[in-house]
N, C-alpha and C positions, 0 to 999 in steps of 0.2 A: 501570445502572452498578453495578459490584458495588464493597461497602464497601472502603474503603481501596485501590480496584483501579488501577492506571494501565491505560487502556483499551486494547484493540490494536492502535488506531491508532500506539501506540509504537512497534511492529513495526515494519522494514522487512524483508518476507520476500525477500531481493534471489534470485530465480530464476535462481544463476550458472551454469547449466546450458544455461542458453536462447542465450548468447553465443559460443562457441565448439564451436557443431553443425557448422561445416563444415571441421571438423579433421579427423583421426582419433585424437585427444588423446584421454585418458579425457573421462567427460564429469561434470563434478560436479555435486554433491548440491544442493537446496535447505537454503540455511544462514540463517537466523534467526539476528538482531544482537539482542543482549542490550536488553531496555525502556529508551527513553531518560527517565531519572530527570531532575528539574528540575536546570535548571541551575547551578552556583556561581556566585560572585562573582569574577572574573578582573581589574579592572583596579581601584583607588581613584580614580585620578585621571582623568578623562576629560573634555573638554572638552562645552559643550552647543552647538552652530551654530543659530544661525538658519535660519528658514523660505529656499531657493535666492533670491537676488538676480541681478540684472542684471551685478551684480562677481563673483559667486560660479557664474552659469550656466556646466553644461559645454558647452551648445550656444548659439551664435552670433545663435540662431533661436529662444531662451528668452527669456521674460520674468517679471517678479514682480507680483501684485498682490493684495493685502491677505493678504499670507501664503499666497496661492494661487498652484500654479504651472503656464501654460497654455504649450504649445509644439507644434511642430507634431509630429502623433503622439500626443498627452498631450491633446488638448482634452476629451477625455471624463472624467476625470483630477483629480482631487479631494488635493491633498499637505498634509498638515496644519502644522500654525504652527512644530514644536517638530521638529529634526532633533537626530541624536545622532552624535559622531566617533568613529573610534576613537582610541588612544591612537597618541603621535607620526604625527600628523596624514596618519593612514592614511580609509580610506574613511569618507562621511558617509552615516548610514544614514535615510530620512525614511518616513514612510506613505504609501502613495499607495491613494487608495479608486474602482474604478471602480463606480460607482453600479446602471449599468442593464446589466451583464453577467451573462448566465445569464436574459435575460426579467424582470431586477428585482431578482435574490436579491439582487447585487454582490458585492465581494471587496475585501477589504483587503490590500495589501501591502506589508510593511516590505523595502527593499531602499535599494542606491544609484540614483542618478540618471541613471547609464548602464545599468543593468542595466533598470530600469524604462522606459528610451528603447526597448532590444530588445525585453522582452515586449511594449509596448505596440501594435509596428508586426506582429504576430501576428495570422492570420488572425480566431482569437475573438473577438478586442474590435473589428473591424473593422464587423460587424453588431448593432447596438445590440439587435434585436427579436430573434435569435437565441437560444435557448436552450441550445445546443452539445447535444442530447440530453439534456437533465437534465431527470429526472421529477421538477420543483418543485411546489410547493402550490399555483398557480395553475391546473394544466392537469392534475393528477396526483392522481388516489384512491388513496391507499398500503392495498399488502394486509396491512400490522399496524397495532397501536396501541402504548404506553404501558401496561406491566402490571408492578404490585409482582410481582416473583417469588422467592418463601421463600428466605431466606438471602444473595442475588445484589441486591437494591435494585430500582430500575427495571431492565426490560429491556425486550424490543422480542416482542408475541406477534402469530403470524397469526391475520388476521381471516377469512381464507376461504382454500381449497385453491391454494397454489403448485406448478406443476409445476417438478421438476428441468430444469434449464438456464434458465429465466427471470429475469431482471432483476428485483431486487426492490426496488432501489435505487440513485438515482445522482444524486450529490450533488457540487457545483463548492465549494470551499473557503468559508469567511465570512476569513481569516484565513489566507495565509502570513507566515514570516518567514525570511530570508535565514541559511543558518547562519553567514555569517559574523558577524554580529551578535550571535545565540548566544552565539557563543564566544568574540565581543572586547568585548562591552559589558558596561558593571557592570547588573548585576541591576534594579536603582533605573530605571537609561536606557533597560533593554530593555520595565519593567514600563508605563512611562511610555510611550513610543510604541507599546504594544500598546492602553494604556485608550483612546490616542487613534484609532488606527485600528477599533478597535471601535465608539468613540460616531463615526464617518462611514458606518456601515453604511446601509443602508436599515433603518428601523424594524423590521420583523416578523424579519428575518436576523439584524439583532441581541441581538431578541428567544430567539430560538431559542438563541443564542453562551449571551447571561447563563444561561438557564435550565439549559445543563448541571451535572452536580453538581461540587460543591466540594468533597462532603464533610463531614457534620453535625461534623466534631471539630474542625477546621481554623479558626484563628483568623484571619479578613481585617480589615485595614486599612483601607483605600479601595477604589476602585473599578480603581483600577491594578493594586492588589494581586490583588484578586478575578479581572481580565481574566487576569494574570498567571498565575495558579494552575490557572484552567481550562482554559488553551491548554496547560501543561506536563503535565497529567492525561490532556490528548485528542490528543495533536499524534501525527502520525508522517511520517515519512521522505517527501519528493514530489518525485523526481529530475527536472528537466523536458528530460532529454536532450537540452539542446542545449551542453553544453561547460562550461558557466558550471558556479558555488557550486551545491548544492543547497538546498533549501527544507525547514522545518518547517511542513505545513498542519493545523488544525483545521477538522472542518466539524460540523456540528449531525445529528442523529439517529444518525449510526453509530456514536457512541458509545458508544448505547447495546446497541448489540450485544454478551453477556455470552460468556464463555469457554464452549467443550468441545474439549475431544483428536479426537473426532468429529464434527466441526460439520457443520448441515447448506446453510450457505452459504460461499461464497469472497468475495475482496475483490480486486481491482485497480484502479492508477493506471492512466490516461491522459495522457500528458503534451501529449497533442497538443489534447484541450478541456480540460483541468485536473478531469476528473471521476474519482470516487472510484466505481466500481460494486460494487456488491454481489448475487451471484447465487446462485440455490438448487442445490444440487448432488444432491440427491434430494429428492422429496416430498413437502411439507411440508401439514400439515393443518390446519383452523382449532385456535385454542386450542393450538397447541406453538409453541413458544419458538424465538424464531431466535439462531443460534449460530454463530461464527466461530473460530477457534483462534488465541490471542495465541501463541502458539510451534509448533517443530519439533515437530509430533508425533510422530517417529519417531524418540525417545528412550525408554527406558525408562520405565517407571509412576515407582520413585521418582525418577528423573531429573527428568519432567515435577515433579508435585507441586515438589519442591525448589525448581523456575524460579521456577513460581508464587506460591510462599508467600515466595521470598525477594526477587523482584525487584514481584510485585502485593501480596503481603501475605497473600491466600487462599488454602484449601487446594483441591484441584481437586475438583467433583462431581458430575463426569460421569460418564456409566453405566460406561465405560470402568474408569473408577481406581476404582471403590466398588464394582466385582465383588465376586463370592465369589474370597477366594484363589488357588484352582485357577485361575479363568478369567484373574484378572490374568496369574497366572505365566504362561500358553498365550500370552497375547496379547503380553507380553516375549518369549518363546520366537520368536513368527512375525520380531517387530520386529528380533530378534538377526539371523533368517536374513535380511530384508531384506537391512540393513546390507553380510551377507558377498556378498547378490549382488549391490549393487551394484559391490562392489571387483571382482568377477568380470568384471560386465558392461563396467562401463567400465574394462577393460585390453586396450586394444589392441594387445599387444606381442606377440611368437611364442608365448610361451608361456603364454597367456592361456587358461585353463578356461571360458570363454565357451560356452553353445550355446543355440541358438534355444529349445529345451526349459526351461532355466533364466528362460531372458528370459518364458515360459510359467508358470513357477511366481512367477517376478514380480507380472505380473500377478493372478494368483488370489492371492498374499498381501497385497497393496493390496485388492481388496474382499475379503477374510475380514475386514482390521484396519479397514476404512472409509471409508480415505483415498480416497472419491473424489472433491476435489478437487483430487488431482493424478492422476490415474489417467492423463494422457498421459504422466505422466515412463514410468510404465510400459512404455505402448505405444510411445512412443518408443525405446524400448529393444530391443523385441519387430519392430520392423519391421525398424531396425537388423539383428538376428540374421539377419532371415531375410534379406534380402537379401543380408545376406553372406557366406550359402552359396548364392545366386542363385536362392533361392524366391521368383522378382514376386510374385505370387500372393498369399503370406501376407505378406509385406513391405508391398504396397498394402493390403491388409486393416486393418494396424494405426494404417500411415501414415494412412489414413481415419480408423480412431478418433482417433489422436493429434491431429488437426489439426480434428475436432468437440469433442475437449475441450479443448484450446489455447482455439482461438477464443474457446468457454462462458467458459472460466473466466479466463485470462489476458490477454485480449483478443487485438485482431490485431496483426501486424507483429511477431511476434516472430520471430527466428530457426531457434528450434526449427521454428516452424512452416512457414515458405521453404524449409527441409531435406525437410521431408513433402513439400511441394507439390512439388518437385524430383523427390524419389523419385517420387512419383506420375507427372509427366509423361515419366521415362525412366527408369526402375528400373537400367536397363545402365547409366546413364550417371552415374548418383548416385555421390559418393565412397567408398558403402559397400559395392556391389556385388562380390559373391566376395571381399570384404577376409578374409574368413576360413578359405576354402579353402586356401589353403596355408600354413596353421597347425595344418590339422586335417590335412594329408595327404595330400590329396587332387588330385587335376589339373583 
């Protein structure tokens, strides 16, 4: 964890790009939401409710006993003593811990009582012995360790050779919390049902939670406070796609994943096992650092830097931003053209400078700059062009890269990706097909 850092799990990299592929809208950029900094103090007065009763259940099928609450759906299902309301007797927010989810880790979740009815009737928590695909510490030899790294604090270094595309990590939460709560609870009511959803964990998960850093400057309280402080350091954005509030999750080790502009691993949610993956995007060799990027890299050098030092505290020192002069200004220079061909590429109006050739120096300026873990937005782009001057041919070409790095890095089921596979199975038949022939002139 790097000093004074908010980690990047703050991030939510939201990929708006990936959701309206089967338009012929332009198609936008990856946009990076400013670090979520801890949260204020919004309400004085709020009331505290009691652990769910038999008066108080929202289901018919609920019952209370010794501050625990079992109903059907929920028997697996651990709710702590202490519930918190919002102000004018708006939603009552409780912990609920299921124990033996993920092969044991468990997970704590602060939400309401109907929200926690719907997750609960969800395929994962269905299979107790289940691991939803999480390489946990019981079945799972991790290929790093735990290494002071100059300047940065703890980081995360490889222990033996990762190859590019492989799963380095994937980790199911210790800890969501509903944002409504967030944002309607006093400080005090939120710090309080965190310390408690924390001490329901399984021991060694909870273990793992305290052990993140605080911070050597940072003066704690209790132990509420402490819980408090450490979810607000590690938390980010965990949409779980089904309609509802979204969630703030912390989970244990990827926090300690340190900053570069060039990193050489990516990150994605899953909302369908609640897992957090982490995968190598080139080569990594024993003894080097692994490395995720807390922001839009495809900003300026001091753009970057500025993010960094104003929103984490530090300055950036990656190979990138600590060039010789010349080399920074070049690598600004490529970043600038980026930018203009994206406006190019994604204008699909008549008079759009768009060509397959462009959508070509696209690509080659993503790895000149590194970025390859997004190098499908690239190719997505690139298949796009060609198709729609009706070259299948190179169109399927890209659409193949696109939908191997999709998959690697993004996971599955994204849009973007059902777009590839579409092109792939009928090129003619795809939305994008000759779209640009009679822009350019052509019959």
């Amino acid at each position: 964890m790097l000093f004074l850092a908010i980690t990047p799990l703050l991030i939510a990299c939201v990929s708006a790009w990936e959701t309206e592929l089967h338009s012929t809208s332009p198609l936008p950029r990856d946009e990076c939401q400013v670090p979520l900094l801890p949260w204020t103090t919004t309400s004085p007065d709020l009331a505290v409710c009691p652990a769910v009763t038999e008066a108080t259940a929202h289901s018919s099928n609920q019952t209370a006993t010794d501050g625990k609450t079992f109903r059907s759906g929920l028997e697996s299902w651990v709710q702590g003593n202490t519930c918190h309301r919002l102000p004018n007797g708006g939603d009552r927010f409780c912990a609920y811990t299921h124990l033996s989810f993920s092969g044991g880790e468990g997970i704590s979740i602060i939400t309401t009582p109907e929200r926690i009815a719907q997750i609960s009737s969800w395929p994962i928590f269905e299979d107790e012995n289940d691991d939803n695909g999480v390489l946990n510490h019981a079945s799972f030899s991790p290929s790093y360790e735990d290494a002071e790294i100059p300047g940065k604090g703890i980081g995360l270094i490889a222990t033996r050779p990762i190859r590019a595309g492989l799963r380095v990590m994937a980790r199911t939460p210790a800890l969501m919390v509903d944002s409504r709560a967030l944002e309607g609870l006093d400080q005090v009511y939120v710090a309080e049902l965190m310390g408690g959803a924390v001490e329901q964990l399984p021991r060694e998960h909870r273990g793992r939670f305290l052990n993140l850093s605080t911070h050597d400057d940072v003066r704690l309280k209790g132990f509420n406070e402490r819980v408090h402080w450490i979810f607000s350091i590690n938390r980010f954005r965990t949409g779980l796609g089904d309609g509802g509030a979204g969630f703030h999750s912390a989970f244990t080790e990827v926090s300690r994943l340190n900053h570069d502009c060039r990193p050489n691993c990516v990150y994605y949610f899953d909302p369908n096992t609640l897992t957090h993956h982490v995968v190598a995007v080139s080569d990594i060799f024993p003894g080097e650092e692994l490395s995720v990027s807390y922001i839009d890299g495809f900003q300026p050098s001091t753009a970057r830097k500025e993010t960094l030092q104003n929103h984490w505290g530090f300055p950036c020192s990656c190979h990138r931003c600590t060039a010789e002069p010349h080399l920074v200004a070049e690598s600004d220079n490529r970043i600038a053209q980026i930018r203009q061909l994206w406006k190019e590429l994604d204008d699909y109006s008549s008079s759009s400078t768009a060509t397959p050739e462009k959508a070509e120096l696209l690509v080659l300026l993503y790895e000149m700059e590194g970025m390859l873990g997004r190098m499908q937005e690239a190719y997505y782009r690139a298949a796009m062009e060609w198709n729609g001057v009706g070259h299948a041919a190179k169109a399927m070409a890209y659409a193949r890269l696109c939908i191997d790095r999709g998959l690697a890095f993004k996971g599955p089921g994204k849009p973007f990706i059902e777009s590839m596979e579409m092109l792939l199975r009928e090129p003619e038949a795809h939305h994008s097909w000759r779209f640009r022939v009679g822009q350019m002139g052509s019959s």
